[in-house]
Structures are given as C-alpha cells and as structure tokens.
matplotlib code that plots the C-alpha trace (Angstrom):
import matplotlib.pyplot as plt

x = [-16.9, -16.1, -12.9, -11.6, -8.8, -6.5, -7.8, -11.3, -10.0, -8.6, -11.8, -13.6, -10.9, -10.3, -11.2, -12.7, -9.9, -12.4, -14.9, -11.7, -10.3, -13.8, -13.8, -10.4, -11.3, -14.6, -12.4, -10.2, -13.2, -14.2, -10.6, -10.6, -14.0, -13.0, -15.0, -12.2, -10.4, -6.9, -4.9, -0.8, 0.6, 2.4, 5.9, 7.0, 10.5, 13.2, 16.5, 18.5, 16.4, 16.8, 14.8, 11.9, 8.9, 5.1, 3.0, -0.6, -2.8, -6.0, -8.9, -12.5, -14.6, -17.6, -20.5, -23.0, -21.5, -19.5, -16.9, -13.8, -10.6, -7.2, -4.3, -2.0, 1.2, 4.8, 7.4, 10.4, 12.2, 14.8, 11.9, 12.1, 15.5, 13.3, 11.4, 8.4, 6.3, 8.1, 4.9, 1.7, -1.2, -4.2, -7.3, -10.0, -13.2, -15.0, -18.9, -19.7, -22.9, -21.2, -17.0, -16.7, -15.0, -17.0, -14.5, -11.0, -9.2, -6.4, -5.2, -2.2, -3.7, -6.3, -3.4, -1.4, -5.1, -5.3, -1.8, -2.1, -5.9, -4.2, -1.4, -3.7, -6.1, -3.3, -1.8, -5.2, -5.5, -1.9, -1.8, -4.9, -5.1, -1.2, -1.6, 1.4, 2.7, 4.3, 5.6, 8.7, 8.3, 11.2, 11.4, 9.9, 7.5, 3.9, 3.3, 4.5, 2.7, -0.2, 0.1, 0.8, -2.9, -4.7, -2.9, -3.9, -7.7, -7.0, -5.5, -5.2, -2.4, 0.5, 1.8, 6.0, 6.9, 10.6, 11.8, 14.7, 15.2, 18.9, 18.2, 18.3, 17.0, 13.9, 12.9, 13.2, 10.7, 8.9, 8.7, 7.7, 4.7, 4.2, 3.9, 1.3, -0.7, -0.3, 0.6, 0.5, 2.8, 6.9, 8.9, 12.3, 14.7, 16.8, 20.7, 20.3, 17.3, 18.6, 17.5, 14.7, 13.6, 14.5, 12.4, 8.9, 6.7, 5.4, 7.0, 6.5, 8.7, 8.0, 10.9, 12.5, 14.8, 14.9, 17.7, 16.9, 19.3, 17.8, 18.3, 15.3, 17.9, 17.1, 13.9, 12.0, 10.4, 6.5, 6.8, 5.0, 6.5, 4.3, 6.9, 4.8, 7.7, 8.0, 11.9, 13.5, 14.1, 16.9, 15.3, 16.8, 14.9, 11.2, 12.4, 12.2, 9.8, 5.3, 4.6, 0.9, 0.5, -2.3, -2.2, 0.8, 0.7, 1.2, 3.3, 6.2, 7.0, 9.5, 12.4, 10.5, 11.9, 9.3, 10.1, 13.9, 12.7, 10.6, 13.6, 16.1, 13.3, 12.2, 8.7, 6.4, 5.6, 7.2, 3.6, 1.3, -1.5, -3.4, -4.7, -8.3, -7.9, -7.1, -11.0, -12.8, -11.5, -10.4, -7.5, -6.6, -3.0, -1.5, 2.0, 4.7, 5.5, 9.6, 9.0, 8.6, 5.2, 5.9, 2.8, 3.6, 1.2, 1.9, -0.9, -3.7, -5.5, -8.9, -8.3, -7.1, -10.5, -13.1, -11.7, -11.8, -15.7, -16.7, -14.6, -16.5, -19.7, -19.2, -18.2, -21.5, -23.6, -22.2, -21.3, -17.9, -15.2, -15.4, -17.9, -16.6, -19.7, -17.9, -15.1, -15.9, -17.9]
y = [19.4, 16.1, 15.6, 11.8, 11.1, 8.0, 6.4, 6.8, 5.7, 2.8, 1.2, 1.8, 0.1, -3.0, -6.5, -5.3, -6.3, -8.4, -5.4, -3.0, -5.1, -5.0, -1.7, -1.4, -3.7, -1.4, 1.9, 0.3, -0.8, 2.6, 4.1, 2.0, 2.8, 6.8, 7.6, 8.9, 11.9, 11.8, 14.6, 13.6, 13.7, 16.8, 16.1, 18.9, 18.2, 20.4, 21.2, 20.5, 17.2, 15.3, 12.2, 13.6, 14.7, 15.4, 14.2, 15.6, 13.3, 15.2, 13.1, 12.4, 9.2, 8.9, 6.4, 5.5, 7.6, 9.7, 12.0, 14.3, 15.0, 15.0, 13.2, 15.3, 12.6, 13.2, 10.5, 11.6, 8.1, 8.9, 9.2, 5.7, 5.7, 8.1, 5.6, 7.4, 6.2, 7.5, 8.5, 10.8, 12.1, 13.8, 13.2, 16.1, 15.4, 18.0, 18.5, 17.6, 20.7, 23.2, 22.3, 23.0, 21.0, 18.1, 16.1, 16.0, 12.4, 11.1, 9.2, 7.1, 4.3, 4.6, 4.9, 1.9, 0.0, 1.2, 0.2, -3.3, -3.9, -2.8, -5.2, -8.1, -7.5, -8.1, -11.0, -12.7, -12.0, -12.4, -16.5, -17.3, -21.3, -21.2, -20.0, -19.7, -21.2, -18.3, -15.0, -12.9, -9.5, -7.1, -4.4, -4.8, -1.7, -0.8, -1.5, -4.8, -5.7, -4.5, -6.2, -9.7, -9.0, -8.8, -11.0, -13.4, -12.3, -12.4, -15.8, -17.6, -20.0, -18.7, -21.0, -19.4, -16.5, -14.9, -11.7, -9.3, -6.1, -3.9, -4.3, -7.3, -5.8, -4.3, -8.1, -9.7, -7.7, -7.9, -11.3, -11.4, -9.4, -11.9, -14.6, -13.0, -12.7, -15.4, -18.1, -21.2, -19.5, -20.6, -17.9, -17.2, -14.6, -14.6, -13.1, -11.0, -9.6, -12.7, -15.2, -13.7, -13.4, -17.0, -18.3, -17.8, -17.8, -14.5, -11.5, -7.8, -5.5, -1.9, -0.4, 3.1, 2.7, 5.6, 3.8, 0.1, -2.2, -5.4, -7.7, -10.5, -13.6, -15.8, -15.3, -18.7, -18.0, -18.1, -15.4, -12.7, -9.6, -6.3, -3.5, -1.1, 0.4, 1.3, 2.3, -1.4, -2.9, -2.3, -1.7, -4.8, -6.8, -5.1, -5.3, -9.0, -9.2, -9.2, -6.0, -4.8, -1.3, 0.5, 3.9, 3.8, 7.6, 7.8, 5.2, 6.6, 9.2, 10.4, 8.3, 4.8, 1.6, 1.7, 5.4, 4.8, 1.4, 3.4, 6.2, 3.1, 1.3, 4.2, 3.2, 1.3, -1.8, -3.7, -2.7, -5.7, -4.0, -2.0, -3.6, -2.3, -4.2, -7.3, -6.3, -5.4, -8.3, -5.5, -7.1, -11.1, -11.5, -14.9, -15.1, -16.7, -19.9, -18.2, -15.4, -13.1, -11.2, -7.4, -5.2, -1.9, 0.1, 4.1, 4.3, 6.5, 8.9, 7.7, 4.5, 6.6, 8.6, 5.5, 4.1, 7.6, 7.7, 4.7, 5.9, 8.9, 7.3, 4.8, 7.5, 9.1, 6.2, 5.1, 8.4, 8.4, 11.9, 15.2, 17.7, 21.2, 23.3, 26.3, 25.9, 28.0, 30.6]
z = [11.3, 12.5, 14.0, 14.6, 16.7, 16.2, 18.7, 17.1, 13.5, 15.2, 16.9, 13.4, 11.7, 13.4, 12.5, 8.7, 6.7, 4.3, 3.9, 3.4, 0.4, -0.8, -1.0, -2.6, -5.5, -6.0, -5.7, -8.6, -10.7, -10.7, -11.0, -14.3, -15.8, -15.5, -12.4, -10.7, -10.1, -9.2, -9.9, -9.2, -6.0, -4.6, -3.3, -0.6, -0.2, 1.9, 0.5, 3.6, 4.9, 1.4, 3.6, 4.7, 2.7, 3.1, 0.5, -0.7, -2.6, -3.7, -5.0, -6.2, -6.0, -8.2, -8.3, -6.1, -3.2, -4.0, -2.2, -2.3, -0.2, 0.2, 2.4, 3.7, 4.7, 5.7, 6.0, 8.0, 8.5, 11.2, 13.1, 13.9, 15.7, 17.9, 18.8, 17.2, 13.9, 10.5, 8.7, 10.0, 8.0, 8.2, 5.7, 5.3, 3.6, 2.0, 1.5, -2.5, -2.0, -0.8, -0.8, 3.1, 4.8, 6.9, 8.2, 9.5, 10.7, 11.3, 8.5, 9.4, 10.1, 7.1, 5.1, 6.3, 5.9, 2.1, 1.2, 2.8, 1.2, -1.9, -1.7, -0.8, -3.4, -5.3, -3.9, -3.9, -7.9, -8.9, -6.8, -7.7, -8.6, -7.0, -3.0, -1.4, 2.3, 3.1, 2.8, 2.9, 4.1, 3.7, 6.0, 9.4, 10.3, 10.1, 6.5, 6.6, 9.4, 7.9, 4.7, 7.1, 8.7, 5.3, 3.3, 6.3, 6.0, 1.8, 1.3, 4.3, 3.5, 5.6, 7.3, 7.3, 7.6, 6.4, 8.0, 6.6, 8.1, 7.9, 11.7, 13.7, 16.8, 14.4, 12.7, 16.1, 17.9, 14.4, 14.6, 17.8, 16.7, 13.8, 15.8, 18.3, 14.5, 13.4, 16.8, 14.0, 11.2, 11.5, 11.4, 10.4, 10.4, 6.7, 7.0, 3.6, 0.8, -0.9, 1.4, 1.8, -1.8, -2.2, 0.5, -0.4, -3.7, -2.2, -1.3, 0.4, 0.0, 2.9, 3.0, 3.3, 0.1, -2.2, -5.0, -6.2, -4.5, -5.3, -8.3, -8.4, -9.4, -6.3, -6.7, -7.8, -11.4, -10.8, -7.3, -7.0, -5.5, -4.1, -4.8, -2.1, -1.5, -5.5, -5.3, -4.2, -7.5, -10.1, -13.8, -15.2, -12.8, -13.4, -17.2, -17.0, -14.5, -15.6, -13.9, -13.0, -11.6, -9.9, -12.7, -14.8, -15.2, -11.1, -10.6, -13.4, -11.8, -8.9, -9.7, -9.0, -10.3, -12.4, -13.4, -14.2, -16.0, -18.4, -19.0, -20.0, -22.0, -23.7, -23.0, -20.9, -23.0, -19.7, -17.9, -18.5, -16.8, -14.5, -11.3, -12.0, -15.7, -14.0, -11.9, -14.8, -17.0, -19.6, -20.4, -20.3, -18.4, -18.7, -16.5, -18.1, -15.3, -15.8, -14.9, -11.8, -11.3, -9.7, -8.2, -8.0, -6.5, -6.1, -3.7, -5.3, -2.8, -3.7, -2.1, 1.2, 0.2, 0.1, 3.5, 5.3, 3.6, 5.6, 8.8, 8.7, 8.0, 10.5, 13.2, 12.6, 12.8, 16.5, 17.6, 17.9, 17.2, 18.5, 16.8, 16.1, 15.3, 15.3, 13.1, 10.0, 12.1]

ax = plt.figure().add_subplot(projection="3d")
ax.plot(x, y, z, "-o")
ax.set_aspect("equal")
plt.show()
C-alpha cells in the first residue's frame, strides 16, 4: 500500500486547476451516461455534538480507467476557533482484481480541489456568453478560497472581489489572502449576506450553516449562485430560482435547501437539470434573464475518487509517498 501524506497530495496538486476541472466535467459525463456507482453518503452523527459529523462517500468510476474507494471526512466546525482546519479526510483506493486495498491519502485537500473544480465547472457553463467582473464569496475559509483559485483558472474575468464572513477578523485575513491570489482584483469587504449578494453577478456561498437564512431578493436577476454549502438558502428562494444539481437523488436529502424545497413543493419540478445534462447536451436549458440561476452540488464521491486516481497515479510515476509492503501481511 501506498501511503501519501498531505504534504505529498499537496506538491501533486498544485498549479493543475485546468487538468482538475477537466477531469470533473469527464467524471460527470460519465456519472450521467450511468457509468457510475455512487451509493448515498453515510452521515455518522453523535447525539451530544449535534455540529460535528464524519461523512463516508463510497464510490465506483467506470470507463476507460476505472477505480473504486471511499472518503472518509469529518467536519467538526469549532475546530476553527482552535485555530485548526474544520474538515479532515482520508481517501482509500482499493484494487479492482483483487478488492485490497492499494492506496491510502490524505484527502483534505483532494476534497477542497473537487468541490472547487466542481463549482467552476459550473460557473464556466452557467456564464457562458455573460462572464462576470467579480465575485462574492460568502464565508471566508478553505473552500472559498479554493473556489477563488479555479474560478480564476475557469473564467478569468475577476477583476473585484466581495467578502462576507460572520467574522470580521476571518474576511480580513481572507482578503488579505485574496489579494496575494489575485494582486490585480479590488477587493471589498460587504457589512451583511445582502451586500454581498447584491454586489456581484456571481456568487459562492462555503459556509458552516445548517438552516437556510438567506432570501435571494438583492440578488440582481441574471446571477448565478454555487450553493456548495447546500443548506444557505430558504425554499422560497430556490423555488424561484433555475436550479441545476450535480444528482438530484444525493443532493435531496439531509435537510438541504433543496431537500426542504422538495417537501414544501411536493416534488422536484424546481430542478432544471443535472450538471452532467448540461455536459452531455441531454437536456437544452435556456435561463430566464429574471431570474436567479442556483448550483447545488452535494459533492458526489466519485469526483473525490477521480482526483485521488491521478494523485495516486501521479505519486507513482515520480516516486513520491511512503510504501507499506507489509500492511496486509
């Protein structure tokens, strides 16, 4: 077995956010044409730390190469006032001959990777024709900051940036971290979600929340919104919002605003359509120009599966990791 360290994932990782978007529009193509496998996510949760929670997202990748694992993630978020990161994960990769286990890695990064490719994939498909100058990016950690680098290496038209975090201290040293990104871009600290949403045609939303709190109003008709934090925004809102998703079966589920939008409704004829549709060209989707475009992506495992692939892959080519030859003896 193959063991790769952060520090490892990390020197694989870097400076590929082109070929990692790439991937994530293949992984989708494939997720649509049914040569996935992705069984739902299991939620541990702990009855006396209602917070915190360690996800594990089996999955399957068919195709040309294909693979199978799992991600194994908690999110504990008063981590942070720790001053240590919220979310950790491992990713094991099992052989497809013989089911053992080949590789184990550290997967926060891949993870934070996946989710921002994801959201910039979108973002490229969903502005296409319209770019946006900037972007608003509600709540100021990792994800955000990930999703700032590829939208970046995505679009390339962002010239402001808009910052709103519930703490000051938090968006200032984020946007000091913004700027060393992106040293051209303007950027600009909003006073509420409000601000924010009105300020740019595009907007992020990585945030902790686990009740919607936000009503899209300010926002201008015509803005796109990636919901990667699923549980911001209230049902009325994604109601009258175009909505795309990643897998509608995933993504309703676990008390999402997407979730609690389809128990009001009844239904899910508020869905316009699957990100891997929008890919394939299976479906045609024409926004209304009055109305606000929502991505909500759950975050399906066998994107987190297709990036580890090619870390691993990568690792073995240059020699990088530590082998354990011994670890099933």
């Amino acid at each position: 077995m193959l063991v790769l360290r952060k520090a490892d994932v990390e020197k694989i990782l870097g400076g590929r956010e082109k070929e990692h978007i790439e991937l994530v529009r293949q992984t989708y193509s494939l997720h649509e044409k049914g040569e996935t496998a992705v069984p739902h996510s299991i939620f541990l949760r702990f009855p006396d730390q209602p917070a915190n929670r360690i996800i594990g997202l089996p999955s399957y990748r068919g195709g040309e190469n294909p693979a199978a694992g799992l991600k194994w993630i908690s999110s504990f978020p008063e981590n942070i006032q720790s001053g240590i990161a919220r979310a950790s994960a491992v990713m094991v990769l099992n052989s497809l001959r013989t089911g053992h286990p080949e590789a184990l890695l550290e997967a926060s990064l891949i993870s934070a990777a996946r989710t921002a490719a994801s959201a910039a994939l979108a973002a490229d498909i969903l502005t296409e024709g319209r770019r946006p100058q900037g972007v608003s990016l509600i709540g100021c950690g990792v994800i955000n900051l990930e999703i700032l680098r590829y939208l970046q290496a995505a679009i390339g038209t962002l010239g402001e940036i808009t910052l709103y975090d519930t703490s000051r201290v938090r968006a200032e040293e984020f946007a000091r971290r913004c700027r060393e990104l992106l040293p051209d871009a303007v950027v600009t600290l909003a006073d509420s979600i409000e601000d924010a949403l009105e300020a740019q045609r595009l907007v992020s939303f990585a945030t902790n929340a686990g009740e919607p709190h936000v009503d899209l109003t300010p926002a201008e008709p015509g803005t796109v919104v990636l919901h990667v934090s699923l549980r911001d925004i209230d049902p009325l809102s994604v109601n009258g919002a175009h909505n795309i998703v990643d897998d509608a079966d995933h993504v309703c589920r676990e008390r999402t605003s997407l979730h609690l939008t389809e128990q009001i409704t009844g239904g899910r004829a508020f869905i316009d359509a699957s990100i891997g549709q929008l890919i394939n060209g299976t479906v045609a989707f024409t926004p209304d120009p009055d109305k606000v475009t929502v991505y909500s992506p759950f975050g399906l495992g066998v994107l987190d599966l297709a990036l580890a692939v090619d870390v691993h892959t990568t690792a073995r080519e240059l020699g990088i990791g530590v082998e354990v030859t011994d670890f099933l003896s």
